[in-house]
C-alpha positions, 0 to 999 in steps of 0.5 A: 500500500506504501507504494501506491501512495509514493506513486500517487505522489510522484504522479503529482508532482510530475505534473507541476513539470508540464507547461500546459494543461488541455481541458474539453478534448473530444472522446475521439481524440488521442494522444498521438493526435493532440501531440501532432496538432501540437507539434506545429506550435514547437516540440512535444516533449510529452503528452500525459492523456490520463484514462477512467480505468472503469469506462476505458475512456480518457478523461478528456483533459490532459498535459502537455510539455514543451521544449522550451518556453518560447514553445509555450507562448507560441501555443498561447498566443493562438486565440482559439485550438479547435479538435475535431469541432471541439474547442480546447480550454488551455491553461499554463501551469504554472510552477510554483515552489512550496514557499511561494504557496499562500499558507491556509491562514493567509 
């Protein structure tokens, strides 16, 4: 069971480390396309397309990481990213260190 807990922990932390967070992606699309599409805005290091292990389908959100910042910005500055007649909801994630974070009481 401690091992489940440090992987659950390690998944989160791994997604601080990513530039973009994609919300509102379409059932139909996958990995290897939303990498292809954004491809053309700079190289795709990864792309993180977590899957429901009840229904087998993805979530329809995922996280995309970028080679450099430029990269990043490239994508932003698009006004709209449409897949399959859905438009996506784009979000930068921004990194942010422990004692940086507001505290509760704050």
């Amino acid at each position: 069971m401690a091992a489940a807990s440090v992987v659950r922990a390690v998944g989160r932390r791994s997604r601080r480390l990513f530039d973009i967070f994609v919300a509102d992606i379409p059932w139909t699309v996958s990995s290897k396309e939303l990498k292809e599409y954004f491809s053309q805005f700079g190289s795709v290091q990864r792309c993180q397309l977590p899957f429901d292990r009840d229904t087998g389908f993805h979530r329809r959100y995922c996280w995309i990481k970028f080679s450099t910042p430029e990269e990043v910005q490239n994508v932003l500055q698009k006004d709209s990213h449409i897949l399959e007649g859905s438009k996506l909801a784009l979000k930068q994630q921004i990194s942010r260190r422990r004692t940086q974070r507001k505290s509760p009481r704050e």
